[in-house]
N, C-alpha and C positions, 0 to 999 in steps of 0.2 A: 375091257380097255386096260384094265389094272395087270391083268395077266399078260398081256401082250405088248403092256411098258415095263412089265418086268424081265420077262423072255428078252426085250429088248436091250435092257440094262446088262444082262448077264452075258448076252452074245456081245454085244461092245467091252465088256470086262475081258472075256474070255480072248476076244482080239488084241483086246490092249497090250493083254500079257503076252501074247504069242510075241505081238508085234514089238516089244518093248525089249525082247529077249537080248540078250546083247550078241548073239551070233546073226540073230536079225538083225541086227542093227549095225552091226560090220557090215553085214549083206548090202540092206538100203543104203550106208553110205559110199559104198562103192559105182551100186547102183541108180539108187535114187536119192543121193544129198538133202535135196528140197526140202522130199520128204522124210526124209529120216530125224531131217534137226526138227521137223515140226511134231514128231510123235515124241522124240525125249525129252521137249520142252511139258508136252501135256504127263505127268506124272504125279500129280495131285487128285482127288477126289471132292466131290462136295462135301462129303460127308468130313474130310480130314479139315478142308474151307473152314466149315462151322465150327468144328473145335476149337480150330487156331484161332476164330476172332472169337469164340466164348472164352479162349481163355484169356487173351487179350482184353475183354471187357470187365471178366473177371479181377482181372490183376489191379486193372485202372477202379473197381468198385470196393476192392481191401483199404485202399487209402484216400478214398474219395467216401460222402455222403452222398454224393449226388443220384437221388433215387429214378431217374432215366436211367442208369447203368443196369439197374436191377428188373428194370422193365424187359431191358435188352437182352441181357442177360437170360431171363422167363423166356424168351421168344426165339434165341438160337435155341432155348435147351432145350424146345418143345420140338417136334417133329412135322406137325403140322404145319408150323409157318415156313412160307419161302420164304428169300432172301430178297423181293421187292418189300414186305411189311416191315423186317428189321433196317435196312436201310433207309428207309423211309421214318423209322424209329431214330437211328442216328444222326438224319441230315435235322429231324426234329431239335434235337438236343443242342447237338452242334452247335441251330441258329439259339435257341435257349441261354446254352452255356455264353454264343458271342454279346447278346442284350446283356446278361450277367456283368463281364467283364469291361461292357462298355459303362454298367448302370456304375460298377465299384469306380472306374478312371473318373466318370463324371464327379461322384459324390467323391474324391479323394481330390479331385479338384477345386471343387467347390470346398472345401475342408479347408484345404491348402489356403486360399484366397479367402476367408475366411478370417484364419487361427491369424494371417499373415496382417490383414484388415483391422483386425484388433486389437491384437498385439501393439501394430502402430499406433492405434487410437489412446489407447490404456498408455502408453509414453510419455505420447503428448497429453493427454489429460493429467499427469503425472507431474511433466513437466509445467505447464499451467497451474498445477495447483502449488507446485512448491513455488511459484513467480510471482502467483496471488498473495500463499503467507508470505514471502518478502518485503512484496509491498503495503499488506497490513501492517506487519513490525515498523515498515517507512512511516506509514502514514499516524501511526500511535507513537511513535518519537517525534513528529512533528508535532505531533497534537501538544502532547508535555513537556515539550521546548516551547511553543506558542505562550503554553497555560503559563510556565514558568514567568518568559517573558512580560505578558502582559501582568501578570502578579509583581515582578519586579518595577516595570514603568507606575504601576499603581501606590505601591511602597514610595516610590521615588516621588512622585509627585505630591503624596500627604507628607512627607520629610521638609519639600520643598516648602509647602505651604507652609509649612511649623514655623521654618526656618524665616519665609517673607515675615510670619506674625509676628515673632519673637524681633526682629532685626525692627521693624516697624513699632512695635513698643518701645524698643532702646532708642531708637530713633524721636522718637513723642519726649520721652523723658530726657533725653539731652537738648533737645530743642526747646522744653518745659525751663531748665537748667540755664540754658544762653537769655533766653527771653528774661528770665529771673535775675540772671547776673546784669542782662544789660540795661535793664529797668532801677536795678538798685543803684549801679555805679552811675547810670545817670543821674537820679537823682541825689548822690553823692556830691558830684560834681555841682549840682547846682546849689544843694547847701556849700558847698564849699565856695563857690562863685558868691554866693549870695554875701557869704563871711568875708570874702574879699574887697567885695565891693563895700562890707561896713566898715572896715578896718580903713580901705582907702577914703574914706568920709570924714575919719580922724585925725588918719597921717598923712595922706595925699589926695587934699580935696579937690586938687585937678583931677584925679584919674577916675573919682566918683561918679559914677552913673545911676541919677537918679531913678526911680521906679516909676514907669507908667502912668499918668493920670488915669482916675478910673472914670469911665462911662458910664455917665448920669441917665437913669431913665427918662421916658417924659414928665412922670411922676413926681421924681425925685428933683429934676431941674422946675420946675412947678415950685416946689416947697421950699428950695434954695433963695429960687427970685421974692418970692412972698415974705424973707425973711426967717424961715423956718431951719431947724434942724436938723439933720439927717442922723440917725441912730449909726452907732458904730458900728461899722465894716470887721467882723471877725473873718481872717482870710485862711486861719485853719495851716493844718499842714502840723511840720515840724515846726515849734517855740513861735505857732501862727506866724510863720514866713511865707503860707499859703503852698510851700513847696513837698514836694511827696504825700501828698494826704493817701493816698490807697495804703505806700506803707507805715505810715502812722495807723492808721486803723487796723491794719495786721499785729502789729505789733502791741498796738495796746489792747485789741483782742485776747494774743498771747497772755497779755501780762495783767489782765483784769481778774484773773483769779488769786495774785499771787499782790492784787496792789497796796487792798485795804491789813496786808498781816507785815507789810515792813514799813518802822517808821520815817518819816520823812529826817535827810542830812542836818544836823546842826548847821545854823549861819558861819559863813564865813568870820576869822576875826575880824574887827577891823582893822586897818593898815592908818599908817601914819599920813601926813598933806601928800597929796598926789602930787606928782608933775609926769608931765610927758615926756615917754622914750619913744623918740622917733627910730632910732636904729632897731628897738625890739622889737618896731611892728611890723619894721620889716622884715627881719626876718622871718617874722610870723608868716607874713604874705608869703614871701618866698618860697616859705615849708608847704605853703595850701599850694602852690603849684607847683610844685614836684611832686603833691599827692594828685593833684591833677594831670599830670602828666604820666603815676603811675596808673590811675584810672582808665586813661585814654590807651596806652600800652594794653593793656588786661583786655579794653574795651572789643581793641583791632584783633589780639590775637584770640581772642573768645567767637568774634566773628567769620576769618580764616577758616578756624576750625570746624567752625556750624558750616562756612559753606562748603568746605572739601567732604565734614559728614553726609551732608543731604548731596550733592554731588555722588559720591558714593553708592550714597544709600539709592537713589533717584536709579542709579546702573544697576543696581543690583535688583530693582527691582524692574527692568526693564530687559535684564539677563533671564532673571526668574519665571516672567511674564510669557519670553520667546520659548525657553525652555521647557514652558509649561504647556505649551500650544503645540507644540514638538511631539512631547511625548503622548501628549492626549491624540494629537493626530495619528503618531504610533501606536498607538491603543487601539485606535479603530479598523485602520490598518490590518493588524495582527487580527483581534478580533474578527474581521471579516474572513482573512485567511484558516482561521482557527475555524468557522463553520464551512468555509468551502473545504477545508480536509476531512473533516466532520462527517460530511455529506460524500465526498469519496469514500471514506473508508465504510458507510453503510454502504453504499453502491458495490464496491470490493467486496467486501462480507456476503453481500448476497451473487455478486457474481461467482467465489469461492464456493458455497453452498449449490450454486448452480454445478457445479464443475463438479462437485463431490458427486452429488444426483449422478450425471452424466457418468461420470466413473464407474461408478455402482453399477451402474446399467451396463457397462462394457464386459462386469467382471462376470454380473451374470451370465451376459451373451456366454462370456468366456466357457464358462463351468457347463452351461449347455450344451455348446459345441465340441466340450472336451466329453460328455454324457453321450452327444449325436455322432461324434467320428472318432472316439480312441479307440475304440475296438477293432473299425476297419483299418484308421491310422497303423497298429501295430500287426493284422493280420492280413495288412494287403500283400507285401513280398506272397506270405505263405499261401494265399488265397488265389495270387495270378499265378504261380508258380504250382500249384494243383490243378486248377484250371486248365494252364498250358497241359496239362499230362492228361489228364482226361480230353480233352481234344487231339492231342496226338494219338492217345487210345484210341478215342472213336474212329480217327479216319486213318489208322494203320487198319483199324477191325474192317474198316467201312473197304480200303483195299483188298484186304483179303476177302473179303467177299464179292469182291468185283470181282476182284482176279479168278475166283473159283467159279464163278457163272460164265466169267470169260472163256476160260479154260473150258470149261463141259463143252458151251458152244464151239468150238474150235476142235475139240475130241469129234464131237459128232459130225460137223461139215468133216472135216481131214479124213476121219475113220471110213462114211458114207464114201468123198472122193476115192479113196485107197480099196474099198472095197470095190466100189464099182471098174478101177483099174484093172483090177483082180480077176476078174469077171473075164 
């Protein structure tokens, strides 16, 4: 069989030639057109077929790794294999190489959508975190403006108090003072009344106003009716006029340490026969009331004055009072506000901590992804673009081997036809 595909090869060669001759081939196209264009199309061999796609695959395996080229490459070079195994080699590849180029678009996709995803995320985390420290710095200047605050209304109100105590002793002590003054010049007044009314006893027994009868007890009216006695009546006071006796006891308190070391006034001289001045007495009187009169003067404007003081004082402490309720109210206030900011800014703190976490996480992602896709990232151009050329190799090679299986088949029908015409 071998021998008589050989014979057969060799008489198809030997025809080709004859037939391919270019004075044949003037001939056939004068003659037989049809077939003349069909025998100078066939002017390739299988043999020249295989070459041109080994070198073709060759060329596309100098700048390619891709070890199918090299498979392929073994299988044109060999002699044994047809051109249905290498083919079938190629269309292998070919789908290989397209899964290849679809797996890089997916994951350069997926990369993209990714880097793109994060990116954004890491901004906004970014953003959020610099809105957070804004609003901590808010919420700590609130807090020691509060703190300030309420330290200030606390200051003000112990000032306050100072100032009610302080104003309230002065208060005590002028009112200590009018009490003082009006109790003295009263009973000023009354010694002086009382001097008046002895002087008019003397000099103007009309204008004299005798003293009260005293009230007898049952006791005492008892021993009166019976004929009895009654022990004399000491009525105390000042030169026992019964009048000021508190301050006679003040006074002679004063003066009981100092009474027994100075001795008592020599007697008056005596004066020559008395007679009566009526005009001196009066003016005596006179003088007791225009001291009475400055008495009562000193009396009214001593009182004026206590009452516009306590007045005063009465508002001021009723200012004091409101003011004090004010601020204490603004104390609690604040204070309330001062733990609800309190209580945000932990809440903030830890929302910021959360955010930090988060962040961290994205940058990881990040550095992952930039670990999982920079390579492809910067080798896809060169990767599709090698690709592409190894696929246009294979199926320029995978042509030419069509084309040369083509071609034999159409040498051998045409050659057969032409021969049998021949005939």
């Amino acid at each position: 069989v071998k021998n008589t595909r050989a014979e057969e090869l060799v008489a198809l060669a030997e025809t080709i030639k004859v037939l391919n001759d270019d004075d044949a081939l003037d001939l056939f196209k004068k003659t037989l057109p049809s077939a003349g264009a069909s025998f100078v199309q066939v002017q390739v061999t299988a043999s020249s077929q295989r070459a041109r796609a080994l070198a073709l695959v060759r060329a596309a395996a100098r700048t390619s790794k891709l070890p199918g080229l090299d498979l392929i490459a073994l299988a044109l070079n060999g002699k044994a294999a047809g051109f249905e195994k290498v083919l079938k080699l190629i269309d292998e590849l070919l789908v290989n190489l397209k899964k290849e180029q679809e797996g890089d678009d997916g994951k350069k996709e997926y990369c993209d959508k990714a880097f793109d995803e994060s990116d954004d995320k890491k901004k906004e985390l970014e953003l959020s975190i610099k809105d957070s420290e804004t609003a901590i710095d808010e919420l700590k200047g609130s807090i020691e403006r509060l703190t300030a605050e309420i330290a200030a209304l606390e200051a003000g109100i112990k000032a306050l108090d100072r100032s009610v105590a302080e104003a309230t002793e002065q208060r005590q002590q002028e009112n200590a003072e009018y009490k003082d003054l009006i109790a003295s010049d009263s009973t000023a007044k009354e010694v002086l009344g009382w001097a008046k009314n002895r002087l008019n006893k003397f000099y103007n027994p009309k204008l004299y106003v005798p003293p009260p009868e005293a009230q007898l007890s049952e006791e005492e009216r008892i021993t009166v009716n019976m004929g009895g006695t009654l022990a004399p009546t000491t009525l105390g006071g000042i030169a026992g006029t019964g009048i000021g006796a508190s301050f006679v006891q003040i006074r002679a308190h004063s003066q009981d340490a100092s009474a027994d070391k100075v001795a008592p006034p020599p007697p008056p001289e005596a004066f020559g026969p008395y007679q009566k001045k009526s005009e001196e007495g009066n003016g005596v009187i006179q003088m007791i009331d225009l001291l009475v009169a400055d008495l009562d003067k000193e009396m009214q404007e001593a009182e004026v004055v206590e009452k516009n003081a306590q007045e005063e004082y009465e508002k001021m402490t009723v200012d004091a009072s409101a003011k004090r309720t004010t601020d204490s109210k603004s104390i609690t206030e604040k204070s309330d506000a001062k733990a609800s900011t309190e209580e945000a800014l932990q809440t903030e703190k830890g929302k910021k901590t959360g955010l930090e976490k988060e962040h961290m996480a994205v940058l990881e992602l990040l550095q992952s992804l930039h670990g999982e896709c920079d390579w492809l990232m910067q080798n896809y151009d060169a990767r599709k673009e090698a690709r592409t050329g190894e696929v246009e190799a294979l199926k320029s090679a995978k042509d030419v081997l069509n084309g040369a299986d083509y071609a034999l088949l159409q040498t051998k029908a045409r050659s057969t036809r032409f021969l049998h015409r021949s005939a």
